[in-house]
N, C-alpha and C positions, 0 to 999 in steps of 0.2 A: 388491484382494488381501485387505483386513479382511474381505470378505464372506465370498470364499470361503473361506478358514480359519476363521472363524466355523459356515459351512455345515458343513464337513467333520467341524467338532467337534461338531457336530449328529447328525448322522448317521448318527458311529462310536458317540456316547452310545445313540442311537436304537436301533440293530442289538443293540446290548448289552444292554439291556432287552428285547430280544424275544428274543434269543436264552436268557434268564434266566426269563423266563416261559414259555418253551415248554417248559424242562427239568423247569419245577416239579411234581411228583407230586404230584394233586389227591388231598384224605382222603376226599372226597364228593364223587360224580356223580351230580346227579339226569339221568333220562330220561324221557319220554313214558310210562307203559302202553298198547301197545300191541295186546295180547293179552288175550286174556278170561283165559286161566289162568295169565299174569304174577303168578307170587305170592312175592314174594321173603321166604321164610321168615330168612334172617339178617340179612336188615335189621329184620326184626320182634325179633329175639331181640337186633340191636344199642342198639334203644330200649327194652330191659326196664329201665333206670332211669328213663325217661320215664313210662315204665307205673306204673312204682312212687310218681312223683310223681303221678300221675290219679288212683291207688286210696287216698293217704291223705287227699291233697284230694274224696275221693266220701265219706270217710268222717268228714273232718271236719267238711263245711258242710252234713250231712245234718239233722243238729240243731243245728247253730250257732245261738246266740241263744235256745235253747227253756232250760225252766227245767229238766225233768226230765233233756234230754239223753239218752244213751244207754240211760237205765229204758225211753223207748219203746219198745224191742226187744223187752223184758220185759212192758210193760203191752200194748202192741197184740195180741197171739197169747192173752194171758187172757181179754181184755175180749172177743177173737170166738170163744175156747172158751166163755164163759159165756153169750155171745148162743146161740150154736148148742146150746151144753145144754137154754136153754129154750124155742128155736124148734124143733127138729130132733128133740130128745130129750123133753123134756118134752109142747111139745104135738102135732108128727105121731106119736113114738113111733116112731120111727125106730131099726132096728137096728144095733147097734156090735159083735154078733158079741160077745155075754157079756164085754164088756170094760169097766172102769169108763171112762162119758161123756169125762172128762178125757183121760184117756191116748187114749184113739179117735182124739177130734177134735185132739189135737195135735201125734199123729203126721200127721197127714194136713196142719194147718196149716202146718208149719214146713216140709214141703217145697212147698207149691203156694206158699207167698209168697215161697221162694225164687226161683221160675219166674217168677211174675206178676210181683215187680220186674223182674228183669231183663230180661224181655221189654218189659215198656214203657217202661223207662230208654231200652234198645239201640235201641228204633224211633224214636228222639228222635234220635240221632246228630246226623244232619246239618244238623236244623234246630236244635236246640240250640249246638252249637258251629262254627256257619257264621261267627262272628266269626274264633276261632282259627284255622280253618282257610284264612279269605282272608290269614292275614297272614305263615303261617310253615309250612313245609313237614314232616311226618314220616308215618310209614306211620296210613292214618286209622283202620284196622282196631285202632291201639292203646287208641281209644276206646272201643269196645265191650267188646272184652274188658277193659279197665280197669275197668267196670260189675260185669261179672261176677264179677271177682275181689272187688270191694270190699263186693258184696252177702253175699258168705261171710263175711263176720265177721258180720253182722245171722242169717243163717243159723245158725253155729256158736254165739251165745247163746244162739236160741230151741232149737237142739238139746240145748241143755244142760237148758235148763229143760225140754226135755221129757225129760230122762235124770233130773230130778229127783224129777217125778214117778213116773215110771217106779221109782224106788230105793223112795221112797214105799208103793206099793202093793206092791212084794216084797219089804219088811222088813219094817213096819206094820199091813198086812192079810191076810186069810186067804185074800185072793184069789193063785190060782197062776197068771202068766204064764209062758209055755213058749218062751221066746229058743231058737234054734238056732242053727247054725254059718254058716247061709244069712244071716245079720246082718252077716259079714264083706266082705260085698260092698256093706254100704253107704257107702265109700269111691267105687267106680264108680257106684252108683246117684247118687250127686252129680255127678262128672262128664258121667255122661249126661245129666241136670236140665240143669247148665251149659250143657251143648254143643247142646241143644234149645232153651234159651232163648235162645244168643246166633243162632242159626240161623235162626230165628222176626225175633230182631230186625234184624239186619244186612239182613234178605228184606224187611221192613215198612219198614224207615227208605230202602233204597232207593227206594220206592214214593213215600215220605212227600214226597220232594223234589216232585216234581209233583202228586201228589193228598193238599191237606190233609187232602182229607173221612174219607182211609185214621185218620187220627189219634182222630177221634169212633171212626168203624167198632172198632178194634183194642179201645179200654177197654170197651164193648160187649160184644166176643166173647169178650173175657176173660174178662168175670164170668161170660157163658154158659158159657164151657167148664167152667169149674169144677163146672157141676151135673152137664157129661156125663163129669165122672172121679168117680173114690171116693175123694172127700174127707170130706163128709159121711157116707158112706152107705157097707159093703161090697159088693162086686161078688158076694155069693153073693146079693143081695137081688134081682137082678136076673135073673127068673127066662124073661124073653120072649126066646127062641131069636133072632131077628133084632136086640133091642136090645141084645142080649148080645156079637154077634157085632158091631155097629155100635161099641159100649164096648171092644170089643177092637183095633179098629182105632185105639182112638187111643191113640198112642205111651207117655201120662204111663200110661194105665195098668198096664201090665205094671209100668214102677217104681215107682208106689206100693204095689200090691198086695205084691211082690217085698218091700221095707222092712215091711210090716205080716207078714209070711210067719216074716221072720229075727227081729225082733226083739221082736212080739207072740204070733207063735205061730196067727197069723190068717189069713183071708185065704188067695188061690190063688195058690202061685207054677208058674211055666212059665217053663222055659228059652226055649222059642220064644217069648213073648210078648216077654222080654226082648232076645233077638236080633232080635226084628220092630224094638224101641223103636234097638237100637244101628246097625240098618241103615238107618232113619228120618233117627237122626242124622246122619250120617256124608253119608248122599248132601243134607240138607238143609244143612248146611253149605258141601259143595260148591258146589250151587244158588245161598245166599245170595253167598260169598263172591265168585265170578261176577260175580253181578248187582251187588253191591256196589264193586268193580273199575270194573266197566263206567261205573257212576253218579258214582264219586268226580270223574271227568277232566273233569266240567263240571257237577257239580250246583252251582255256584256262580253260572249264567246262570239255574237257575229257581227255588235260594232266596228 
């Protein structure tokens, strides 16, 4: 008789915990991704404080421990204006389109190392943070874009300093830059920078998981690409109809030229070049994010 009343008390406890668990209304349900275009955009926007703890941690341990600190922002974009003064300018003689050497090459600097970081932060993804990611779950795409955003303040100095200059030569000198109204759009010409760099990289860090060699290859192409945009160099210099039209095709250039257009008075701007660069984005993004999807559900068996 002890047992069975013993049991029964058992059982009614038993039922009452399940039934007490089953009512419970879960705050979070992880699922499978199952779909190539499962993109849960509110779950991304539910971990924008997670975001915001990635972007001051990228910007705190970026110089952590260095003496200068945050001047490297400052001194790195001088030190390759002045290299490029006297490689580029001084001895090929290389034209800047009658603009003083400085102001040329820094308008051109400050947006391509915005690109070049973030493109080769973001193709790091997965093998960089494959620790955090085997041990705690959130949307992985907050990494990448967490780069992006945190590379904009290294961005936003060196733009300053090149606004510096910039004040510089049309207060000080008798040289006349011609800024236009077309400078206002350099607000979008950043996002589009952004949204190409993280597109690039979310597309390479996918790769990255199985083919290290993609990680040499990528630093590589980098530096190449930079001689095939007008960083160095304006695009009116560029006078061979096929190389011309090969320079056209690639995306960064309509946005630099576009920024050199509004804000120095330089340079070709085209609406079409710019709508080529914005449609570029847009489906490489898609692309990326994709492949990226697809890669996250098990790049943990070939890290």
């Amino acid at each position: 008789m002890y047992i069975y009343k013993t049991y029964s008390t058992f059982a009614r406890i038993f039922k009452r915990h399940i039934s007490l668990f089953m009512e419970q209304q879960w705050s979070t349900e992880i699922k499978p991704k199952n779909k190539l275009l499962d993109i849960n955009l509110k779950e991304l926007w539910a971990y924008r404080d997670l975001c915001e703890l990635f972007v001051k941690r990228n910007i705190i341990t970026q110089y952590k421990q260095t003496v200068l600190g945050p001047l490297w922002f400052v001194i790195q974009p001088l030190m390759t204006t002045v290299m490029y003064m006297v490689v580029f300018g001084g001895i090929a003689h290389i034209s800047t389109d009658g603009l003083p050497q400085p102001l040329f090459y820094l308008a051109g600097i400050s947006f391509w190392q915005y690109f070049s970081d973030c493109l080769n932060k973001t193709s790091n993804t997965f093998i960089d943070n494959a620790g955090i990611f085997g041990k705690v779950y959130f949307p992985r795409l907050i990494m990448p874009i967490a780069t992006v955003t945190s590379n904009l303040v290294r961005f936003f100095i060196q733009f300053s300093l090149f606004l510096t200059i910039y004040a510089y030569y049309q207060l000080f000198t008798p040289i006349t830059i011609y800024t236009n109204w077309y400078a206002l759009l350099i607000p979008i010409l950043v996002i589009m920078l952004a949204g190409l760099a993280l597109g690039f990289g979310i597309l390479f860090s996918s790769m990255t998981t199985k083919y290290r060699d993609l990680q040499l290859l990528l630093s590589f192409f980098v530096s190449l690409w930079m001689y095939a945009t007008p960083v160095i160099y304006p695009l009116s210099t560029v006078t061979n109809t096929k190389l011309r039209l090969l320079m056209s095709l690639n995306p960064l250039t309509g946005i630099l030229e576009a920024f050199k257009y509004g804000m120095l008075g330089v340079g070709e701007f085209s609406w079409g070049m710019l709508a080529y660069s914005f449609c570029f984005m847009i489906v490489l993004l898609f692309i990326g994010i994709v492949i990226f999807n697809k890669v996250q559900r098990s790049f943990m068996d070939t890290v």
